[in-house]
N, C-alpha and C positions, 0 to 999 in steps of 0.2 A: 411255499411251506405254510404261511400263516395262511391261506384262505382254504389250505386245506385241512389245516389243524380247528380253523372258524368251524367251516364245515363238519366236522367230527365232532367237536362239542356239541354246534345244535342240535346233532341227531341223538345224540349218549346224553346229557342232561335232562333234556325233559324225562326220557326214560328212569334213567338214575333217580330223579325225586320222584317218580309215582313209586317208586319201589320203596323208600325212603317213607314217602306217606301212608302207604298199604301196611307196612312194619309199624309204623306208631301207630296206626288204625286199631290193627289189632292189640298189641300192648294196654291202649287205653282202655277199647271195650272189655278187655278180662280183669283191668286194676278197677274200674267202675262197677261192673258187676258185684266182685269181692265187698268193695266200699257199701254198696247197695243191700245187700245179703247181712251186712255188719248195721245196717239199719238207716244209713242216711237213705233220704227221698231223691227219687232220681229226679225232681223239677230241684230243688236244690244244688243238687249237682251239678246243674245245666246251668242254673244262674251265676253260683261261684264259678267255676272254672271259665266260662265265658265272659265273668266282668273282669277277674285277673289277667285274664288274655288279652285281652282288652286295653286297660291299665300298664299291659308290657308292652303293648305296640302306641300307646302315647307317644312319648319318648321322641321315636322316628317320627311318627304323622306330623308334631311339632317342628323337630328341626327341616322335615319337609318340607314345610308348608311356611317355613320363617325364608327360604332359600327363593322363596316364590317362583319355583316351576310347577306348581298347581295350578291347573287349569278350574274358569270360574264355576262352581258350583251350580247348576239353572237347577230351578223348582222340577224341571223335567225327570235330571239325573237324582236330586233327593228322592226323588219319590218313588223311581225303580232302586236305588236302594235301602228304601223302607222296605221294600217288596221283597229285594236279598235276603235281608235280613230277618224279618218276619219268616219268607219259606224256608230260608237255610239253617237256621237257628231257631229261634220259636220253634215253628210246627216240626221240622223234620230232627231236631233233636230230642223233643221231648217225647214223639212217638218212639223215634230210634231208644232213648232208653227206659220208656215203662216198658215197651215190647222185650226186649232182653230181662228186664226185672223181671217180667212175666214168664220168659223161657231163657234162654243161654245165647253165648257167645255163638255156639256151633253154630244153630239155626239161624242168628243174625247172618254170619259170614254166608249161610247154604243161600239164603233166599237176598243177602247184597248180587247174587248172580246176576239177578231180573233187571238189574239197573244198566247192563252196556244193551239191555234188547231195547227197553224202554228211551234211554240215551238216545240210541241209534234213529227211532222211531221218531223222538222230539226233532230231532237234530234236520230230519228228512223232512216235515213237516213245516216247520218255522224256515229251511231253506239256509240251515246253516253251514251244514251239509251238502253236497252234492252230491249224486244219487243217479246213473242211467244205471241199468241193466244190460244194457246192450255194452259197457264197457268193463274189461276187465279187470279195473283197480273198483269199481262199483259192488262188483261178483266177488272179488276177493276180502272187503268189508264186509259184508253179506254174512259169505260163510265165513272167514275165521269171527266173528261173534256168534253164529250157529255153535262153531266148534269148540270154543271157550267156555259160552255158557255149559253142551253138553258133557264137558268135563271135569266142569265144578257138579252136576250133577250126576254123574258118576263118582266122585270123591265123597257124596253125600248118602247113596241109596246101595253104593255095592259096596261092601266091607273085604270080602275076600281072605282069604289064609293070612296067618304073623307072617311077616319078614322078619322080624328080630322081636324081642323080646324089650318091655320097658324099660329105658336105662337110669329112670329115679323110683324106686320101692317103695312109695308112700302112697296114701288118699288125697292128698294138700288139693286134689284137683277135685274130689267130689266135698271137701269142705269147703273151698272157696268159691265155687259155681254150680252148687245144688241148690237151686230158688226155694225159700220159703214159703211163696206164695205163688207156686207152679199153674200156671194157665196157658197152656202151648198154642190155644186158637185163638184165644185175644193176642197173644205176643206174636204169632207169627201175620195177622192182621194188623196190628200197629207195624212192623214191619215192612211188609208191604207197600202199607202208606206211605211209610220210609223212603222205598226204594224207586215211587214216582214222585215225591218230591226232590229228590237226590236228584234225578233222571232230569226233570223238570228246571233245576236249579241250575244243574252243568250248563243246560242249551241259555237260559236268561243271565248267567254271569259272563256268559259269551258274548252275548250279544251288549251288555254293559259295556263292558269293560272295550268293545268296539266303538261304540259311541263315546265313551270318558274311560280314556287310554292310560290311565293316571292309579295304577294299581295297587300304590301305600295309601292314596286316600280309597279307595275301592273296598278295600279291604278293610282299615281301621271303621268304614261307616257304617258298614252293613254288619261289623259287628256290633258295634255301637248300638246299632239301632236294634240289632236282634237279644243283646242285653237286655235291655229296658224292656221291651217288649215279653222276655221271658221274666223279669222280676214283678213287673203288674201282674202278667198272667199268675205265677206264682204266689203272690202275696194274696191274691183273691182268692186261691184256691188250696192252700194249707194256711190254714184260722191259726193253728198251734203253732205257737214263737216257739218252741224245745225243738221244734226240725230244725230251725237255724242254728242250731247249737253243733260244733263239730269237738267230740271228744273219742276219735278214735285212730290212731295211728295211720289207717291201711284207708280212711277220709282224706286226711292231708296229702297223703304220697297220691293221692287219684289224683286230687281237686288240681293241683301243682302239675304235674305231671300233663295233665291236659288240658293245662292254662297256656305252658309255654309248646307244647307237640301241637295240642288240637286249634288253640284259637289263633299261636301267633305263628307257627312255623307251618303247619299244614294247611292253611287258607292262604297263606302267601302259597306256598310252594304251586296250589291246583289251581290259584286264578293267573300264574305265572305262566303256567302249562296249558290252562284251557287258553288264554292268547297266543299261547306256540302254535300249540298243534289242535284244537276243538274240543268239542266237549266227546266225541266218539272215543278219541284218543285216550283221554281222562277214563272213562266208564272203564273202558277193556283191561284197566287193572286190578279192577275187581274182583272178577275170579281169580286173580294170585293171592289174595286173603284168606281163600281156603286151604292154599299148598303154605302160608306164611302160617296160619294156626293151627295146621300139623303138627309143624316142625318145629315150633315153642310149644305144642303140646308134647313133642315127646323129649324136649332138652328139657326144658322147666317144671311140666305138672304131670310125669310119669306116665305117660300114652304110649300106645301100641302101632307101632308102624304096620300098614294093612297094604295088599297089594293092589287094593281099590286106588289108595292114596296114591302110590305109584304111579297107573295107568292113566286115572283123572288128571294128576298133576302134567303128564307127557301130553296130552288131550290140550290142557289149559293152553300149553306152551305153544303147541302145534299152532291156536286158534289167535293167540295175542298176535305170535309170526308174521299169520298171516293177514291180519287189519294193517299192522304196522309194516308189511310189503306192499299194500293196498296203497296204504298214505304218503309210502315215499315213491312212487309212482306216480302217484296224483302230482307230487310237488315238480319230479322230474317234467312230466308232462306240462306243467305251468310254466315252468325256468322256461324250455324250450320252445313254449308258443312267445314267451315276451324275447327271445332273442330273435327267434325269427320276423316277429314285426318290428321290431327294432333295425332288422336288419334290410326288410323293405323299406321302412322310413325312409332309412340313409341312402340307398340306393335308388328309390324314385325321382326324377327330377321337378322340379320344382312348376306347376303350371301357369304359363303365359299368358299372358290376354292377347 
């Protein structure tokens, strides 16, 4: 009963937290927008929330690291997670939110699609991955991230007839996320850029966190480090001391909000998962961001449920289904080569001179 209740947890949690992260994913990027629109700088916003994240994952790293099951630190491991932390933070957040400053939530979530193709692509590449064609948990990876992404874009490009009517009667959703400073091909090109360093980041926090298996110091470093990094950057590039000024309600509730979701419980949660199961696995729940900002667009900011949404969302599910049939395949197929050489081992007799 416990190795099979073992068994049932590993395969439902990793699941359970990308769902968990997908859900605050979205939350933040529409309370940041809001914030944004209200006039804080989105390098601002990337510096606070990520030194407070920061700051609240002290705490652990300390008592971690007083316990002394930290493994030593080499010049090696610093410096790929300078690297972390500079891609993950630095560059791919500050693109990630001028880009939405620039355009909306929607377009973030349509075009995060690109990242299980691109994931997929690193992952096969750097050889994180494993990858024939001629096998069919390889084919089944394949297409269900074909089928995924095609889904998310279908939820994006085909609107289709109401299914129902909005259930909040207000505008609250084109006051809080109608950009002031609307530039939809700069935003959806900072994006982009987004979505290969995203892409790029899964496959090299993989491969860290392989190397230095030590995933509370992994974590507190490469934020650490992508802090600092986004505060120089910042300070160099808004002269005006009044952006550091936060005097606006819907500021605090972001900056907080994606202090404790974005920097200390969502970067544990995906470098927890990318050492489960890889960074392929990570990506592919990406397109549920678009079926998650649906369905808080039509509970919370008064949207219209579309038959697009429908179809794309059945489409997404189909395509996740099917990577994660792919990857427990994979795993069954590994159990069962290490039992059967296990099982020659013991059975070969031993040879004589």
């Amino acid at each position: 009963m416990g190795v099979g209740m073992n068994s049932f947890l590993e395969k439902v949690l990793p699941f359970a937290a990308m769902m968990v992260v997908e859900c605050g994913e979205v939350g933040m990027i529409t309370l940041g927008k809001a914030a944004m629109n209200n006039g804080l700088s989105n390098l601002v916003y990337v510096v606070y929330y990520n030194a407070l994240g920061t700051v609240l994952l002290l705490p652990n790293f300390i008592i971690h690291s007083y316990r002394g099951n930290r493994p030593a630190l080499t010049l090696s491991v610093l410096s790929k997670l300078f690297g972390l932390g500079l891609l993950g933070i630095c560059v791919l957040q500050v693109c990630a939110y001028a880009g939405i400053n620039y355009s909306s939530p929607t377009l973030a979530a349509s075009l995060g699609n690109l990242i299980p193709a691109f994931t997929f692509l690193f992952a096969i590449i750097f050889r994180i991955e494993k990858f024939d064609i001629r096998k069919s948990t390889s084919q089944a990876k394949a297409l269900g991230t074909i089928i995924a992404i095609t889904g998310a874009f279908v939820m994006t490009l085909y609107q289709g007839p109401t299914l129902f009517t909005r259930i909040l009667d207000h505008d609250l959703n084109k006051n809080l996320l109608s950009s002031p400073q609307s530039n939809w091909i700069l935003g959806g090109l900072l994006i982009t850029i987004t979505c290969i360093c995203s892409s790029s980041w899964n496959v090299f926090q993989t491969a860290t966190v392989k190397e230095y298996p030590d995933k509370v110091t992994v974590v507190f470093m490469f934020c650490l480090f992508g802090t600092v990094q986004c505060a120089i950057f910042t300070l160099l590039y808004e002269r005006n001391i009044d952006v550091w000024i936060l005097d606006d309600r819907t500021e605090w509730v972001s900056i907080v909000f994606a202090a404790v979701f974005g920097t200390a419980v969502r970067n544990s949660l995906i470098t927890w998962c990318l050492s489960k199961k890889g960074p392929v696995f990570v990506s592919m729940f990406k397109p549920i961001s678009m079926v998650i900002a649906v369905i808080m667009g039509i509970l919370f900011l008064g949207d219209v449920l579309h038959l697009g949404s429908v179809i794309g969302a059945v489409i997404i599910a189909l395509g996740v289904y099917t990577v994660l049939y792919g990857q427990s395949k994979d795993s069954n197929l590994m159990i069962s080569d290490v039992s059967r050489l296990k099982s020659l081992t013991e059975n070969t007799p031993l040879l004589q001179k």
